[in-house]
N, C-alpha and C positions, 0 to 999 in steps of 0.2 A: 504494500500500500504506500501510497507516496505521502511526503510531508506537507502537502498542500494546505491552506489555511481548509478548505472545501472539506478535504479528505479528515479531517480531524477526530475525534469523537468529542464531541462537547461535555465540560465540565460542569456540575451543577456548583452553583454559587452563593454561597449564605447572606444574609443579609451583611451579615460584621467583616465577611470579607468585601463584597460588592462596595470600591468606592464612591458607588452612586446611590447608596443606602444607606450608607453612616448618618443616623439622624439623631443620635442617641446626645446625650446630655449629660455630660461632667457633673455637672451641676443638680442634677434630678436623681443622684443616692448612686450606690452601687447596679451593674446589672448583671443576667446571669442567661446563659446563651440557653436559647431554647429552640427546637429544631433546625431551621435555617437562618434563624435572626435573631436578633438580641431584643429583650421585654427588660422592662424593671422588676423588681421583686415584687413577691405577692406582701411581701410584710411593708413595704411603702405605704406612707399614708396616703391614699387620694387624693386630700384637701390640700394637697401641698403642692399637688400638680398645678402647672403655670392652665391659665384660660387660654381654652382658645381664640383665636382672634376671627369671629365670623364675618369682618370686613375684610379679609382676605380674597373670600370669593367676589368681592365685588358688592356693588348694592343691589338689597333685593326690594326689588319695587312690587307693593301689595297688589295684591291681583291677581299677578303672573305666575306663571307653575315656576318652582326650580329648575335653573338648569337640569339637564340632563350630560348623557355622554356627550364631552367634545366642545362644551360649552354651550349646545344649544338646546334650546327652552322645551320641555315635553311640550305637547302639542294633547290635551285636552277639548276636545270637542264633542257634544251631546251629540247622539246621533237624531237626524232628522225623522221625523214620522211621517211614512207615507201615506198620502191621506186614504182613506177609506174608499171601497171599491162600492161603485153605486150596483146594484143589484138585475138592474134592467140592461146592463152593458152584456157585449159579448163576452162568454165564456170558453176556454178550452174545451174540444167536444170529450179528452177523457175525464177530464174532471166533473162535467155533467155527468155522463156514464156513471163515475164515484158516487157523485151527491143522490144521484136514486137506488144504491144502496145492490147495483146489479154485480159491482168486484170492485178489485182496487184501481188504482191509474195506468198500474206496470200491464195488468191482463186486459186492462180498455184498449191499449196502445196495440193489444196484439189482434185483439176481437178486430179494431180499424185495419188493420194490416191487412184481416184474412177479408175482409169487405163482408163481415156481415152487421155491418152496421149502417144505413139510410138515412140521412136528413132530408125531410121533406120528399120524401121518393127518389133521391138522387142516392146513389152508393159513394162513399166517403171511404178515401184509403191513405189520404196525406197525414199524416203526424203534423199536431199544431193546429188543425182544424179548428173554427171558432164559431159557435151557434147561441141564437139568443133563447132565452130559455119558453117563448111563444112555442119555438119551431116543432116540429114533428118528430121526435126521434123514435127509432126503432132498432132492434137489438135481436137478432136471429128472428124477425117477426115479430117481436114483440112490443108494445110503444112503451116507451117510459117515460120516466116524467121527475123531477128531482123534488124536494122538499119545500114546501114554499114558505119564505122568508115573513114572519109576523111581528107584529111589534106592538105590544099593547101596555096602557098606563093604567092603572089600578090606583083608586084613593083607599086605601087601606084603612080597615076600621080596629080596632082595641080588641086582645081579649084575642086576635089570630098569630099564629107564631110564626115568624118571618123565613121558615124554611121549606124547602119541598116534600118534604115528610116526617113524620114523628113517631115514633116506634112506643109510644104511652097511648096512640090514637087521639091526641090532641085534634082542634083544630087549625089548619094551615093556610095559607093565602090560596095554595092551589086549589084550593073547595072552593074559592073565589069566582078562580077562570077556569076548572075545567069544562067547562064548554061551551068554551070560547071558541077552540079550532079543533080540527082533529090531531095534531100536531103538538104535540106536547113541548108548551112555552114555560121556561124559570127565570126565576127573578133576578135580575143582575145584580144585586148584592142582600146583605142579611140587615132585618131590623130585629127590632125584638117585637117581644110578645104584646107591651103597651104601647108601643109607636104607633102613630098612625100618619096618612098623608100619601103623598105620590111614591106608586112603586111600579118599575118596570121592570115586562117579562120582553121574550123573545125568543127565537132558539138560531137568532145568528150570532154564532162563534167570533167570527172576526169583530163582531162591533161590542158582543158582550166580554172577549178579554181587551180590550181599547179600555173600555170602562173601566175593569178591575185595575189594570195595571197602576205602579204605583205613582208614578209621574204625570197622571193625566187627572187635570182640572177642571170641576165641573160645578159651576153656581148654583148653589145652592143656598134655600130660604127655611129656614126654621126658627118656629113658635113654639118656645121652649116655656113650660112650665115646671118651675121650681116648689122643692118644700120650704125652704127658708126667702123671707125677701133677699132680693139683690141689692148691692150697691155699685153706684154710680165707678167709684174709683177699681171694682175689679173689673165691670164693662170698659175702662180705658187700657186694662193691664191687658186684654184680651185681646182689643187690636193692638197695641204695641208688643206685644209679643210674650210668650211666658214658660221657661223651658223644665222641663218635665224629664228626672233620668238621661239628660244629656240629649234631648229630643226637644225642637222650637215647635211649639203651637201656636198659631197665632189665626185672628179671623178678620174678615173686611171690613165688616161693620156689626155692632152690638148697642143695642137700645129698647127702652122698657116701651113695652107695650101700652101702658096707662102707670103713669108712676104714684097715682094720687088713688086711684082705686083698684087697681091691679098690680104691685108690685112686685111680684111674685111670677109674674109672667114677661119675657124677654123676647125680643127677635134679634136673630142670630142671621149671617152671612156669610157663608164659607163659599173657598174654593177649592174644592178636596174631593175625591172620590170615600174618603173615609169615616163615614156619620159618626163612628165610634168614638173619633178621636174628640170630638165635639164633647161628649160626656165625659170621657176622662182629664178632659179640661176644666169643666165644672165642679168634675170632681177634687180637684186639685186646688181650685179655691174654695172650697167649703161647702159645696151644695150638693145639694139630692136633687135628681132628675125625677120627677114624677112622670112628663112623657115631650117626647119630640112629637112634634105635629109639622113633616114636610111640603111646604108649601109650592113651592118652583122646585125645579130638579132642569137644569138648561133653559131647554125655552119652551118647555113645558110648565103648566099651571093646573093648579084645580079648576079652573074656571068650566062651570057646569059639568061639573063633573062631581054627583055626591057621592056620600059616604058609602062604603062597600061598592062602588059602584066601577067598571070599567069602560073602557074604548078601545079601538085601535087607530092609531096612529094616521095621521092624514100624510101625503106626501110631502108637502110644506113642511111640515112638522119634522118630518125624519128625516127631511134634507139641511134643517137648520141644529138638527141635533149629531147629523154627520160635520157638520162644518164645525162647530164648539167640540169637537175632540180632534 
Protein backbone atom coordinates (compact mmCIF):
# COMPACT_ATOMS: atom_id res chain seq x y z
CA UNK A 1 0.00 0.00 0.00
CA UNK A 2 1.49 3.30 -0.72
CA UNK A 3 2.18 6.36 1.68
CA UNK A 4 -0.26 8.59 0.17
CA UNK A 5 -2.09 11.02 2.32
CA UNK A 6 -5.58 9.05 0.39
CA UNK A 7 -4.08 5.73 1.18
CA UNK A 8 -3.85 6.26 4.84
CA UNK A 9 -6.10 4.70 7.52
CA UNK A 10 -7.59 7.43 9.43
CA UNK A 11 -6.81 8.01 13.10
CA UNK A 12 -9.63 8.69 15.48
CA UNK A 13 -9.01 11.98 17.45
CA UNK A 14 -10.12 12.95 21.07
CA UNK A 15 -11.23 15.88 21.93
CA UNK A 16 -7.92 16.89 24.33
CA UNK A 17 -5.83 15.94 21.43
CA UNK A 18 -7.97 17.67 18.53
CA UNK A 19 -6.26 21.40 18.56
CA UNK A 20 -9.58 22.58 17.36
CA UNK A 21 -11.35 21.22 20.42
CA UNK A 22 -9.25 22.55 23.36
CA UNK A 23 -12.15 24.59 24.98
CA UNK A 24 -11.53 23.51 28.34
CA UNK A 25 -10.71 26.13 31.10
CA UNK A 26 -7.79 26.53 33.47
CA UNK A 27 -9.68 28.25 35.31
CA UNK A 28 -13.16 26.14 35.75
CA UNK A 29 -11.30 23.25 38.40
CA UNK A 30 -9.50 20.25 37.49
CA UNK A 31 -10.76 17.91 34.46
CA UNK A 32 -10.75 14.36 33.85
CA UNK A 33 -10.79 12.60 30.39
CA UNK A 34 -13.68 10.80 29.52
CA UNK A 35 -14.20 8.85 26.37
CA UNK A 36 -12.99 11.02 23.44
CA UNK A 37 -12.82 14.45 25.37
CA UNK A 38 -12.40 16.07 28.35
CA UNK A 39 -15.60 17.07 30.95
CA UNK A 40 -15.16 18.79 34.37
CA UNK A 41 -15.64 16.77 37.24
CA UNK A 42 -18.83 15.59 38.52
CA UNK A 43 -17.81 16.92 42.05
CA UNK A 44 -17.67 20.71 40.46
CA UNK A 45 -20.06 22.94 41.66
CA UNK A 46 -22.41 24.16 38.83
CA UNK A 47 -23.15 27.43 40.23
CA UNK A 48 -19.60 28.36 39.76
CA UNK A 49 -19.86 27.64 36.11
CA UNK A 50 -19.40 31.12 34.01
CA UNK A 51 -23.04 32.00 32.18
CA UNK A 52 -23.53 31.75 29.00
CA UNK A 53 -23.51 34.43 26.88
CA UNK A 54 -26.84 34.18 24.60
CA UNK A 55 -25.85 37.35 22.62
CA UNK A 56 -23.59 35.36 21.02
CA UNK A 57 -25.83 33.84 18.66
CA UNK A 58 -26.95 37.15 17.65
CA UNK A 59 -30.24 39.00 18.49
CA UNK A 60 -33.28 37.04 18.63
CA UNK A 61 -36.17 39.00 17.51
CA UNK A 62 -39.63 37.96 19.01
CA UNK A 63 -41.77 36.33 16.67
CA UNK A 64 -39.33 34.58 14.74
CA UNK A 65 -38.57 30.61 15.06
CA UNK A 66 -34.61 30.03 16.16
CA UNK A 67 -32.31 29.78 13.89
CA UNK A 68 -31.88 26.55 12.74
CA UNK A 69 -28.94 24.50 10.85
CA UNK A 70 -26.47 26.80 9.17
CA UNK A 71 -27.86 29.96 10.53
CA UNK A 72 -31.10 29.83 8.96
CA UNK A 73 -34.44 30.52 10.50
CA UNK A 74 -36.83 27.15 10.77
CA UNK A 75 -39.57 27.84 8.50
CA UNK A 76 -42.98 27.20 10.56
CA UNK A 77 -45.81 27.56 8.43
CA UNK A 78 -49.60 26.25 9.30
CA UNK A 79 -50.77 24.29 6.60
CA UNK A 80 -53.44 25.65 4.41
CA UNK A 81 -57.01 24.17 4.46
CA UNK A 82 -58.44 23.10 1.55
CA UNK A 83 -61.75 24.22 1.30
CA UNK A 84 -64.53 21.88 1.37
CA UNK A 85 -65.76 19.83 -1.64
CA UNK A 86 -69.32 21.00 -2.72
CA UNK A 87 -71.23 17.81 -3.09
CA UNK A 88 -73.10 18.45 -6.44
CA UNK A 89 -69.43 18.74 -8.38
CA UNK A 90 -68.19 15.83 -10.34
CA UNK A 91 -66.85 12.83 -8.79
CA UNK A 92 -64.27 10.14 -9.49
CA UNK A 93 -66.43 7.26 -11.10
CA UNK A 94 -64.57 4.67 -8.48
CA UNK A 95 -65.10 6.50 -5.69
CA UNK A 96 -68.86 6.68 -6.58
CA UNK A 97 -68.79 3.00 -7.11
CA UNK A 98 -67.09 3.08 -3.09
CA UNK A 99 -69.74 5.52 -1.79
CA UNK A 100 -72.71 2.89 -2.74
CA UNK A 101 -71.09 0.41 -0.67
CA UNK A 102 -70.67 -2.14 -4.06
CA UNK A 103 -66.26 -2.70 -3.18
CA UNK A 104 -63.56 -0.63 -2.49
CA UNK A 105 -61.65 1.81 -5.18
CA UNK A 106 -58.64 -0.71 -5.94
CA UNK A 107 -61.61 -3.55 -7.36
CA UNK A 108 -63.93 -0.33 -8.81
CA UNK A 109 -60.66 0.41 -10.94
CA UNK A 110 -60.67 -3.19 -12.09
CA UNK A 111 -64.60 -3.64 -12.58
CA UNK A 112 -63.92 -0.14 -15.00
CA UNK A 113 -61.01 -1.82 -16.68
CA UNK A 114 -63.07 -5.06 -17.41
CA UNK A 115 -66.09 -2.49 -18.84
CA UNK A 116 -68.69 -3.74 -16.88
CA UNK A 117 -69.51 -0.62 -15.73
CA UNK A 118 -72.01 2.02 -17.81
CA UNK A 119 -72.73 5.61 -17.23
CA UNK A 120 -75.62 6.73 -18.68
CA UNK A 121 -75.72 3.71 -21.28
CA UNK A 122 -72.22 4.44 -22.45
CA UNK A 123 -69.50 1.62 -21.27
CA UNK A 124 -66.69 3.55 -19.27
CA UNK A 125 -63.19 1.80 -19.26
CA UNK A 126 -60.70 5.17 -18.73
CA UNK A 127 -59.35 5.36 -15.10
CA UNK A 128 -60.01 8.92 -13.62
CA UNK A 129 -63.47 8.94 -15.01
CA UNK A 130 -65.77 11.71 -13.41
CA UNK A 131 -69.67 11.47 -13.08
CA UNK A 132 -72.17 13.67 -11.38
CA UNK A 133 -73.81 11.98 -8.80
CA UNK A 134 -77.67 12.67 -11.02
CA UNK A 135 -76.20 10.23 -13.70
CA UNK A 136 -77.13 6.75 -14.30
CA UNK A 137 -74.68 4.36 -13.01
CA UNK A 138 -74.78 0.64 -13.51
CA UNK A 139 -72.47 -2.13 -12.30
CA UNK A 140 -72.76 -5.60 -14.06
CA UNK A 141 -76.54 -4.49 -14.75
CA UNK A 142 -77.09 -3.33 -11.98
CA UNK A 143 -77.96 0.64 -11.14
CA UNK A 144 -76.52 2.16 -8.11
CA UNK A 145 -76.67 4.90 -6.46
CA UNK A 146 -74.24 6.36 -3.46
CA UNK A 147 -75.59 7.69 -0.03
CA UNK A 148 -77.15 10.82 -0.17
CA UNK A 149 -75.57 13.78 1.73
CA UNK A 150 -78.01 15.20 4.61
CA UNK A 151 -77.73 18.00 6.87
CA UNK A 152 -80.01 18.64 9.52
CA UNK A 153 -80.38 21.23 12.72
CA UNK A 154 -82.19 20.17 15.74
CA UNK A 155 -83.12 22.61 18.68
CA UNK A 156 -82.45 20.24 21.28
CA UNK A 157 -84.61 20.01 24.27
CA UNK A 158 -83.48 19.20 28.32
CA UNK A 159 -83.73 15.96 29.82
CA UNK A 160 -82.00 14.10 26.10
CA UNK A 161 -78.53 12.80 26.26
CA UNK A 162 -76.34 14.27 23.73
CA UNK A 163 -75.19 10.89 22.32
CA UNK A 164 -76.04 8.32 19.80
CA UNK A 165 -76.95 5.73 22.00
CA UNK A 166 -77.16 4.60 25.67
CA UNK A 167 -76.76 1.21 26.88
CA UNK A 168 -79.05 2.27 30.42
CA UNK A 169 -81.88 2.82 27.42
CA UNK A 170 -81.96 6.47 28.36
CA UNK A 171 -83.25 8.98 26.17
CA UNK A 172 -81.14 10.34 23.11
CA UNK A 173 -81.23 13.15 20.51
CA UNK A 174 -81.51 10.22 17.88
CA UNK A 175 -85.24 9.51 19.01
CA UNK A 176 -85.25 13.03 17.86
CA UNK A 177 -84.51 12.58 14.04
CA UNK A 178 -84.87 9.12 13.58
CA UNK A 179 -87.18 9.62 10.93
CA UNK A 180 -85.93 12.17 9.44
CA UNK A 181 -84.04 10.01 6.58
CA UNK A 182 -83.41 6.62 5.91
CA UNK A 183 -79.89 7.21 6.30
CA UNK A 184 -78.62 7.24 9.56
CA UNK A 185 -77.52 11.10 10.50
CA UNK A 186 -75.19 11.91 14.16
CA UNK A 187 -74.44 14.63 15.61
CA UNK A 188 -71.32 16.59 15.19
CA UNK A 189 -70.39 16.95 18.60
CA UNK A 190 -71.58 15.97 22.24
CA UNK A 191 -73.66 18.08 24.67
CA UNK A 192 -74.82 16.85 27.66
CA UNK A 193 -77.83 15.79 29.04
CA UNK A 194 -79.33 19.57 30.31
CA UNK A 195 -78.09 21.50 27.36
CA UNK A 196 -80.24 22.47 25.19
CA UNK A 197 -80.35 24.69 21.61
CA UNK A 198 -78.95 24.15 18.09
CA UNK A 199 -77.46 20.70 17.31
CA UNK A 200 -76.24 19.23 14.09
CA UNK A 201 -76.53 15.99 12.55
CA UNK A 202 -75.27 14.61 9.09
CA UNK A 203 -73.48 11.63 7.83
CA UNK A 204 -70.93 13.72 5.78
CA UNK A 205 -67.50 12.79 6.96
CA UNK A 206 -65.52 15.38 5.38
CA UNK A 207 -67.40 18.21 6.61
CA UNK A 208 -68.28 16.47 10.16
CA UNK A 209 -64.31 15.83 10.81
CA UNK A 210 -63.74 19.83 9.57
CA UNK A 211 -65.90 20.59 12.59
CA UNK A 212 -64.36 18.29 15.15
CA UNK A 213 -60.81 19.12 14.27
CA UNK A 214 -59.04 21.05 16.77
CA UNK A 215 -58.07 24.39 14.81
CA UNK A 216 -61.31 25.12 13.35
CA UNK A 217 -63.41 28.17 14.53
CA UNK A 218 -66.98 28.27 14.68
CA UNK A 219 -69.26 31.35 16.20
CA UNK A 220 -70.89 30.41 18.54
CA UNK A 221 -73.95 32.09 20.92
CA UNK A 222 -74.73 30.95 24.27
CA UNK A 223 -77.33 31.61 27.15
CA UNK A 224 -75.66 30.54 29.95
CA UNK A 225 -77.54 30.12 33.11
CA UNK A 226 -75.67 30.06 36.21
CA UNK A 227 -76.34 28.83 40.10
CA UNK A 228 -74.53 31.73 41.77
CA UNK A 229 -74.81 35.40 40.24
CA UNK A 230 -72.18 36.63 38.04
CA UNK A 231 -69.86 39.59 38.28
CA UNK A 232 -69.12 42.01 36.20
CA UNK A 233 -65.14 41.81 36.60
CA UNK A 234 -64.96 37.87 35.82
CA UNK A 235 -67.05 38.66 32.46
CA UNK A 236 -63.85 41.08 31.68
CA UNK A 237 -61.31 38.40 32.87
CA UNK A 238 -63.06 36.12 30.36
CA UNK A 239 -62.42 38.15 27.32
CA UNK A 240 -59.05 39.13 28.32
CA UNK A 241 -58.10 35.84 28.61
CA UNK A 242 -57.75 33.25 31.79
CA UNK A 243 -55.37 30.39 31.67
CA UNK A 244 -56.36 27.13 33.06
CA UNK A 245 -53.26 24.14 33.72
CA UNK A 246 -51.18 25.97 31.24
CA UNK A 247 -54.07 26.16 28.79
CA UNK A 248 -55.48 30.08 27.54
CA UNK A 249 -59.25 30.30 27.50
CA UNK A 250 -60.59 33.01 26.55
CA UNK A 251 -64.09 34.36 24.73
CA UNK A 252 -65.24 37.22 22.29
CA UNK A 253 -67.70 38.74 24.07
CA UNK A 254 -69.54 38.17 27.72
CA UNK A 255 -72.54 40.16 29.18
CA UNK A 256 -75.51 39.75 31.57
CA UNK A 257 -78.53 39.15 30.05
CA UNK A 258 -80.67 41.49 32.57
CA UNK A 259 -78.35 42.50 35.36
CA UNK A 260 -81.17 44.14 37.42
CA UNK A 261 -83.53 41.07 37.25
CA UNK A 262 -81.68 38.24 35.95
CA UNK A 263 -78.32 38.15 37.14
CA UNK A 264 -77.62 34.84 37.07
CA UNK A 265 -78.04 34.48 33.42
CA UNK A 266 -75.09 35.54 30.98
CA UNK A 267 -74.42 35.54 27.15
CA UNK A 268 -71.43 34.14 26.05
CA UNK A 269 -69.54 34.21 22.42
CA UNK A 270 -67.03 31.93 21.45
CA UNK A 271 -65.10 30.81 18.61
CA UNK A 272 -64.30 27.28 19.32
CA UNK A 273 -65.44 24.15 18.01
CA UNK A 274 -65.37 23.15 21.93
CA UNK A 275 -68.66 24.00 24.00
CA UNK A 276 -66.92 22.14 26.99
CA UNK A 277 -64.32 24.27 27.26
CA UNK A 278 -66.98 27.15 27.93
CA UNK A 279 -67.92 25.26 31.24
CA UNK A 280 -64.60 24.53 32.53
CA UNK A 281 -64.14 28.06 32.21
CA UNK A 282 -66.89 28.93 34.48
CA UNK A 283 -65.98 26.49 36.37
CA UNK A 284 -62.70 27.98 37.05
CA UNK A 285 -64.08 31.17 38.22
CA UNK A 286 -66.52 29.81 40.72
CA UNK A 287 -69.62 28.94 39.13
CA UNK A 288 -72.00 26.19 38.59
CA UNK A 289 -73.57 25.71 35.11
CA UNK A 290 -77.08 24.89 35.45
CA UNK A 291 -77.56 24.64 31.59
CA UNK A 292 -76.16 26.08 28.12
CA UNK A 293 -78.99 27.02 25.93
CA UNK A 294 -77.02 27.32 22.14
CA UNK A 295 -78.32 29.89 20.37
CA UNK A 296 -76.38 30.59 16.77
CA UNK A 297 -73.86 27.75 15.90
CA UNK A 298 -72.38 29.71 12.39
CA UNK A 299 -74.85 31.17 10.47
CA UNK A 300 -77.27 29.03 11.72
CA UNK A 301 -80.13 30.36 14.21
CA UNK A 302 -83.01 29.03 16.19
CA UNK A 303 -85.17 31.23 14.32
CA UNK A 304 -88.44 29.39 13.81
CA UNK A 305 -87.34 26.63 14.67
CA UNK A 306 -88.93 25.32 18.33
CA UNK A 307 -88.15 23.29 20.81
CA UNK A 308 -87.56 19.54 20.19
CA UNK A 309 -88.04 20.55 16.83
CA UNK A 310 -85.86 19.83 13.52
CA UNK A 311 -85.20 20.88 9.73
CA UNK A 312 -82.87 20.25 7.14
CA UNK A 313 -80.62 22.56 5.93
CA UNK A 314 -81.50 24.93 2.84
CA UNK A 315 -78.63 25.36 0.30
CA UNK A 316 -77.96 28.83 1.20
CA UNK A 317 -77.41 27.76 4.51
CA UNK A 318 -74.87 24.97 3.90
CA UNK A 319 -73.05 26.99 1.56
CA UNK A 320 -72.59 29.76 4.06
CA UNK A 321 -71.73 27.06 6.72
CA UNK A 322 -69.15 25.54 4.18
CA UNK A 323 -67.43 28.86 3.69
CA UNK A 324 -67.04 29.73 7.94
CA UNK A 325 -64.88 26.41 8.06
Amino acid sequence: MSDSPRSRRPQRTGRSDNPNRQRADKASGPTEKRGFGTRRSLSDNPSEEAPRDKSARGPQKKGRPAPGRGGRPNKFRPKKRAPLKDPSTPIRLNKYIANSGVCARREADLLITAGAVTVNGDTITALGAKVLRTDEVMVEGQRIKPEAKHYLILNKPKNFLGTAGDKQGRRTVMDLVRNATKEVLLPIDKVERMDTGLLLFTNDPELAERMRQPGTKIRQLYHVSLHQKARQEHLDAMVEGVKIEGQHFQVEAAHFIDPEKRPKEIGVEIHSNRPKALTRLLNHLGYDVDRLDRTILGPLTKKDLPRGHWRMLNQEELNLLRMSL
